[in-house]
Backbone bond lengths (Angstrom), bond angles and torsions (degrees), N, CA, C in turn:
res aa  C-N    CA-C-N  psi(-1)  N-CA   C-N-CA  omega(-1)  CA-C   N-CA-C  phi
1 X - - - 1.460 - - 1.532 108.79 -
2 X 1.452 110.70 116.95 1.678 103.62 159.17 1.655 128.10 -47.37
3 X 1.516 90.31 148.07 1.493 110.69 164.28 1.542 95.48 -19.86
4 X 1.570 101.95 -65.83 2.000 104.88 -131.08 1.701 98.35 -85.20
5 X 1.768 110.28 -13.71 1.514 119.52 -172.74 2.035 98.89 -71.39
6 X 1.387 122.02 0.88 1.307 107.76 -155.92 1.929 78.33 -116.62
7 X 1.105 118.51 -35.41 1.678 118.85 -171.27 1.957 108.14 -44.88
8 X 1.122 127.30 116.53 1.070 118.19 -176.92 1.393 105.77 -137.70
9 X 1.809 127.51 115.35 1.345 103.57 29.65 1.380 104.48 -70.59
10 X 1.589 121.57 -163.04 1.653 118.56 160.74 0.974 109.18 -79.12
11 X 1.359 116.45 159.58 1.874 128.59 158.41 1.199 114.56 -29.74
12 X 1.471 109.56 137.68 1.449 116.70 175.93 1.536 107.02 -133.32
13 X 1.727 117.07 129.76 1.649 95.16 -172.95 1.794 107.47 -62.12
14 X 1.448 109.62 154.31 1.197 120.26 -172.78 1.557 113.35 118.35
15 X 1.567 110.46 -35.92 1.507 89.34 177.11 1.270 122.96 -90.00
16 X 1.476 118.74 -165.47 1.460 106.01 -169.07 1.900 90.67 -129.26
17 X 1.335 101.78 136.34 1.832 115.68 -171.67 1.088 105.23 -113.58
18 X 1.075 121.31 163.29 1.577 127.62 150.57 1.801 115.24 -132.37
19 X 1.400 98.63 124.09 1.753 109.20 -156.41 1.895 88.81 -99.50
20 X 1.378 103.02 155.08 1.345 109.41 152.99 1.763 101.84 -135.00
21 X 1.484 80.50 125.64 1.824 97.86 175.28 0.907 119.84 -85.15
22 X 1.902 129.15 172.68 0.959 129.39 170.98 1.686 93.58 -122.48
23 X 1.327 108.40 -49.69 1.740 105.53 175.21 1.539 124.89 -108.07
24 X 1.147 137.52 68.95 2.254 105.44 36.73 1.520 98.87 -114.26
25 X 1.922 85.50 146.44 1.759 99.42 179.53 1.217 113.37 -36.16
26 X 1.273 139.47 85.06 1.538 127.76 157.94 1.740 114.43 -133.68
27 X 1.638 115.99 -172.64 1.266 122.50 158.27 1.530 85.79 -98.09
28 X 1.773 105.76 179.92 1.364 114.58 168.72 1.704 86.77 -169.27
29 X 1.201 111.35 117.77 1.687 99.11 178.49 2.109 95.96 -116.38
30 X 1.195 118.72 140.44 1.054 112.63 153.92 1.802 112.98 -164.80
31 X 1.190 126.38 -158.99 1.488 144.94 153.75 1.565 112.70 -45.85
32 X 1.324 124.88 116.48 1.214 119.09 158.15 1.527 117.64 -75.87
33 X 0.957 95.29 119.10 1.719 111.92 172.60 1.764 119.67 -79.07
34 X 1.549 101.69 -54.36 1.183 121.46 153.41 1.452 149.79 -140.05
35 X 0.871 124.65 126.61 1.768 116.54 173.89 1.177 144.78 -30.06
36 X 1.935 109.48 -54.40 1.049 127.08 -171.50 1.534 111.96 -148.94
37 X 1.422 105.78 81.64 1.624 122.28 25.19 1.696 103.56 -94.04
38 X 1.307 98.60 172.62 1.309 101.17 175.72 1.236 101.53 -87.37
39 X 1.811 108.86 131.59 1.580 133.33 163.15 1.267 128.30 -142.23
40 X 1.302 109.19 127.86 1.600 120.42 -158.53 1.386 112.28 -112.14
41 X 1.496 128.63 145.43 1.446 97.95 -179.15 1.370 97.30 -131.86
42 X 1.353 129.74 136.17 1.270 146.44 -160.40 1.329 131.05 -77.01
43 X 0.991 162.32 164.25 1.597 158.21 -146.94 1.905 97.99 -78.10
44 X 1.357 110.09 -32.32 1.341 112.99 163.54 1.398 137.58 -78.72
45 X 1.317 116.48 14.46 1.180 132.57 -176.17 1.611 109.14 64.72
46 X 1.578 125.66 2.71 1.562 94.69 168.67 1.240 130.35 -97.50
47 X 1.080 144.23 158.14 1.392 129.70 167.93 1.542 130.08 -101.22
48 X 1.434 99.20 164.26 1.510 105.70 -158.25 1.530 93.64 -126.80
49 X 1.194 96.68 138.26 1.582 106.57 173.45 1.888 114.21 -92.91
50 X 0.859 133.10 113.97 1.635 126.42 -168.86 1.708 100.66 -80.97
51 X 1.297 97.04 136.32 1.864 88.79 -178.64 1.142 102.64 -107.76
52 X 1.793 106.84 137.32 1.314 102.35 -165.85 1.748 124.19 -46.61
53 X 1.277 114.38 -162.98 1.256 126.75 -179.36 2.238 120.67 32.10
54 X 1.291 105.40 -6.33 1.347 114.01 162.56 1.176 124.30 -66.46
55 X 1.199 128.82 3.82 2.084 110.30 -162.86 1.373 98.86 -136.01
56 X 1.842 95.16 100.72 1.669 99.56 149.61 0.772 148.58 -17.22
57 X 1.441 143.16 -61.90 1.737 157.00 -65.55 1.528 105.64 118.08
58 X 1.472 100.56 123.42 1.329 117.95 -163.59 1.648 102.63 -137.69
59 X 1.246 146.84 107.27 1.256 134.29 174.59 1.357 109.52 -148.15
60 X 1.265 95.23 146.56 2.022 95.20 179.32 1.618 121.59 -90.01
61 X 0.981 99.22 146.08 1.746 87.70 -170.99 1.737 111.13 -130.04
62 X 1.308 109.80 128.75 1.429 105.67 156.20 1.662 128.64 -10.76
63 X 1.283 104.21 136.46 1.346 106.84 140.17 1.803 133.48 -50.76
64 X 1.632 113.44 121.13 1.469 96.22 -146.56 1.855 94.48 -72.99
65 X 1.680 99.33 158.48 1.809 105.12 178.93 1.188 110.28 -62.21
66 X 1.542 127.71 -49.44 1.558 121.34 -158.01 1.802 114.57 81.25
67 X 1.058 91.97 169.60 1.428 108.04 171.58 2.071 118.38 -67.34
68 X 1.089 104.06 153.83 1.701 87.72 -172.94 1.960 101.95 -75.43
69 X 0.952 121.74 89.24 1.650 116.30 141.51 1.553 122.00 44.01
70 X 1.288 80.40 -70.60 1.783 108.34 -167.50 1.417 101.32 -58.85
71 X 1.580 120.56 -25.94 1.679 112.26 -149.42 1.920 91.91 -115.20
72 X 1.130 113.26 23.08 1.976 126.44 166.41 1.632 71.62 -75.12
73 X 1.993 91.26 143.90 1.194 108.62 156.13 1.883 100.64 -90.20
74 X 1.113 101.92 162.56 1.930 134.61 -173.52 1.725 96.83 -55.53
75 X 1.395 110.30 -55.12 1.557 108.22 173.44 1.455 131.11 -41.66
76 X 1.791 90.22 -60.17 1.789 105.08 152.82 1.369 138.71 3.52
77 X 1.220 91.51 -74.44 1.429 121.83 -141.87 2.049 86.44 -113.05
78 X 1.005 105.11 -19.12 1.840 101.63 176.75 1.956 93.83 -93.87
79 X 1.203 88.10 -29.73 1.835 81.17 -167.86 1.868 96.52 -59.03
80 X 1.426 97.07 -49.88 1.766 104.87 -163.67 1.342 99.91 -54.99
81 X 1.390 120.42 -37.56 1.208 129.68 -160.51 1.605 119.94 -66.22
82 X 1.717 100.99 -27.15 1.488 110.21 179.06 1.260 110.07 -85.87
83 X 1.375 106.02 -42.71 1.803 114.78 -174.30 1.547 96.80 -43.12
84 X 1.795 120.19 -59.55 1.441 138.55 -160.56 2.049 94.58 -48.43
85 X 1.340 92.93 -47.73 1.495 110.19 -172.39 1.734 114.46 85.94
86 X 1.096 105.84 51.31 1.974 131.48 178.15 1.432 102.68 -116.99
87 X 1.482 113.68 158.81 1.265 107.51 -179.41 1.798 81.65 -138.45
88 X 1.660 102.18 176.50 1.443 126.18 171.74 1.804 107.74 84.35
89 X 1.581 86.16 176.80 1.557 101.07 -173.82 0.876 130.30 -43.11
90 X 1.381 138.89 91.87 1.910 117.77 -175.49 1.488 124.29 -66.62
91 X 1.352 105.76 126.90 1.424 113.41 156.28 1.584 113.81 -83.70
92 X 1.259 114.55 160.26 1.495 130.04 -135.74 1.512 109.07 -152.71
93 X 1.698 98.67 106.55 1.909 89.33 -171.28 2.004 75.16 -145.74
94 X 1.559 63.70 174.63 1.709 85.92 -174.31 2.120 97.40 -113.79
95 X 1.495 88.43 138.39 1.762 88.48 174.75 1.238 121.05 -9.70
96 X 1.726 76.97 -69.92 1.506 114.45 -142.51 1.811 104.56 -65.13
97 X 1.246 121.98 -35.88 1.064 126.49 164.32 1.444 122.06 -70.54
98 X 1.638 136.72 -6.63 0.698 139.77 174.29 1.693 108.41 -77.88
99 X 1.382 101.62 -58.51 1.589 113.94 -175.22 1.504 119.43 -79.46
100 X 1.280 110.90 -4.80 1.568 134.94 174.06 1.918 89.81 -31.86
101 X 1.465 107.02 141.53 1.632 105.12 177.20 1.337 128.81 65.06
102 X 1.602 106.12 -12.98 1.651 94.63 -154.76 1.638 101.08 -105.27
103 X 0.843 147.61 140.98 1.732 150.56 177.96 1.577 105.17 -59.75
104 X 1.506 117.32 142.12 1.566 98.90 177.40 1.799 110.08 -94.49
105 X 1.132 82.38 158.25 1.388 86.47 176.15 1.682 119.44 -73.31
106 X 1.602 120.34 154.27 1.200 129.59 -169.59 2.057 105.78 -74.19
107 X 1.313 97.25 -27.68 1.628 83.80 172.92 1.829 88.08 -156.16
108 X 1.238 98.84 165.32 1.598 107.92 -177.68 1.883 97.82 -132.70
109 X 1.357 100.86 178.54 1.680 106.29 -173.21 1.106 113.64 -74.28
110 X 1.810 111.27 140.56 1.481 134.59 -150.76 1.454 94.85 -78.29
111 X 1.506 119.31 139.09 1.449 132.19 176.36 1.505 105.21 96.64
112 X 1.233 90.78 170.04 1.970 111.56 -179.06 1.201 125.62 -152.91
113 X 1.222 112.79 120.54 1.842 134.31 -174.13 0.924 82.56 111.72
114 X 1.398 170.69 140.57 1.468 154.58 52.79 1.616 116.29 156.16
115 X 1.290 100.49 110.76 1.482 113.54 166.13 1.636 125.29 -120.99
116 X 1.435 119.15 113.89 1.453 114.81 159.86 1.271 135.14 -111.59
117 X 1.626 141.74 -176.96 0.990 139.35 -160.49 1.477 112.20 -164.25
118 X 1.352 113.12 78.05 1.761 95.75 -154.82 1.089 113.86 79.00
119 X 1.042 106.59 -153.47 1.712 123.56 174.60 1.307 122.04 -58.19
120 X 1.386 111.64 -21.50 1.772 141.81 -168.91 1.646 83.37 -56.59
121 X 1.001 120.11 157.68 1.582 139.36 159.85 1.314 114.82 -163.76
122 X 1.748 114.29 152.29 1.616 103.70 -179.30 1.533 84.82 -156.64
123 X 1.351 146.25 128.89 1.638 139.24 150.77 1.485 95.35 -108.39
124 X 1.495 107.11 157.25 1.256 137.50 173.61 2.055 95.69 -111.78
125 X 1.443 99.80 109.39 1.672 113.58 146.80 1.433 106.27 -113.49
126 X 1.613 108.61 137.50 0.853 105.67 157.38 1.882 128.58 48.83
127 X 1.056 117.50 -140.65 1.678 91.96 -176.10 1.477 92.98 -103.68
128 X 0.886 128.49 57.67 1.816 142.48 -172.81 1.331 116.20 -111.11
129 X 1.389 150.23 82.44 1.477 112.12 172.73 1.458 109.01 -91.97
130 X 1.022 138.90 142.92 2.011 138.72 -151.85 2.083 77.94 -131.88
131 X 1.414 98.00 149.92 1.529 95.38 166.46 1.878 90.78 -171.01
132 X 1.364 99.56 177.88 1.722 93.48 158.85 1.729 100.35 -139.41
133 X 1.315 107.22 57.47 1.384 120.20 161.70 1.185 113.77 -104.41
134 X 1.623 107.66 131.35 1.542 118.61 -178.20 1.303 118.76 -119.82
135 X 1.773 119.00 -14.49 1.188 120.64 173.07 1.690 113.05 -60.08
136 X 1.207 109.79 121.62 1.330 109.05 -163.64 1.640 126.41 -59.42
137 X 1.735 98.63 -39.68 1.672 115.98 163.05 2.072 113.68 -40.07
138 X 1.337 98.16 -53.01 1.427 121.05 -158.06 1.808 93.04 -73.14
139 X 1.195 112.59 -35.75 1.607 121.93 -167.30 1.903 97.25 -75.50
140 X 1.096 102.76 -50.55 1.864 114.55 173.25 1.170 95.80 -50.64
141 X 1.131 134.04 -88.51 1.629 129.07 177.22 1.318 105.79 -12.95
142 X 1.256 98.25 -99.32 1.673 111.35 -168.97 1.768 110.86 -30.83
143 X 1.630 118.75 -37.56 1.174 117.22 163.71 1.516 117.87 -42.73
144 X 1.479 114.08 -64.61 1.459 115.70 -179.47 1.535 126.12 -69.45
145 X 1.087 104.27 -3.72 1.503 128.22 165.56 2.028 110.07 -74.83
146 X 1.437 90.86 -68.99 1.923 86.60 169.93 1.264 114.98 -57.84
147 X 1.951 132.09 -35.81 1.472 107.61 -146.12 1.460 95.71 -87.90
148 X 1.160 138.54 4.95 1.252 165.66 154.19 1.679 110.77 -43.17
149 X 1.386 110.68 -57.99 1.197 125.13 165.24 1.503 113.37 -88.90
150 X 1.315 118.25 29.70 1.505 104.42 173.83 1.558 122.07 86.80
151 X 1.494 121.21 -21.04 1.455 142.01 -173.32 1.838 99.73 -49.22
152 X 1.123 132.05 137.75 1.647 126.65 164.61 1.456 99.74 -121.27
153 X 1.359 126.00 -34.97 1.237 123.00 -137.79 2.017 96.88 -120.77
154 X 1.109 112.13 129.87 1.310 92.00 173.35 2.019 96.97 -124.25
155 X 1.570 98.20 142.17 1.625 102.03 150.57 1.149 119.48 -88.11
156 X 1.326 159.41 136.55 1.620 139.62 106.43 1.395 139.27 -66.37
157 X 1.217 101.71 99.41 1.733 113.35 171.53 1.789 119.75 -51.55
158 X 1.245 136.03 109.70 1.165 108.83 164.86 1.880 129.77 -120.12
């Protein structure tokens, strides 16, 4: 029996795994994209196709925590903030506490480093996502959109 035949429930695209292979010896943890076949796509945006009957070890994993928020120096977080092109006070959350409870979604918004909508703006630096979205629905998104790219930490400018 495979690794992934013992995971219950089964994989669903959207979550995030971490595989240990045998062909080729590696880990590879990322987003399932798809099932069948199974393809995951990695903190670098590429994806990997898993070939069947290879995978040891199958486990699902959190969204990663990050560093606490609070401890960005003020420069930081104004520098990201201009590049993003948002202005005002940042509020300061961590992913992982954002998406805490919530199911991931099966696909999130197309492209990486930067999405707007109108006036809406959001860039991904680094493990940063900076935006000046406050609708809370729209902010979840955009969350599962950065941790995708590696993002832990989000500001909101408003």
């Amino acid at each position: 029996m495979d690794a992934l035949d013992r995971l219950r429930p089964p994989l669903r695209p959207g979550e995030r795994v971490s595989l240990r292979l045998t062909e080729p010896a590696t880990d590879l943890i990322g987003f399932v994209l798809s099932v069948d076949p199974l393809t995951l796509e990695d903190r670098h945006g590429r994806s990997h196709v898993v070939t069947p009957g290879t995978v040891l070890a199958a486990r699902r994993v959190t969204v990663s925590l990050g560093r606490d928020p609070r401890s960005a120096p003020t420069a930081l977080l104004d520098d990201l903030a201009a590049r993003a092109g948002v202005a005002g006070e940042p509020e300061l959350h961590r992913i992982s506490d954002l998406l805490a409870g919530c199911s991931p979604p099966a696909e999130v918004f197309a492209g990486r480093g930067e999405w707007s909508d109108g006036g809406l703006r959001a860039r991904i630096e680094g493990e940063w996502l900076t935006t000046n979205v406050t609708d809370h629905e729209l902010l979840v998104a955009l969350a599962w959109w950065a941790t995708r790219q590696n993002a832990r930490s989000i500001q909101v400018r408003r």
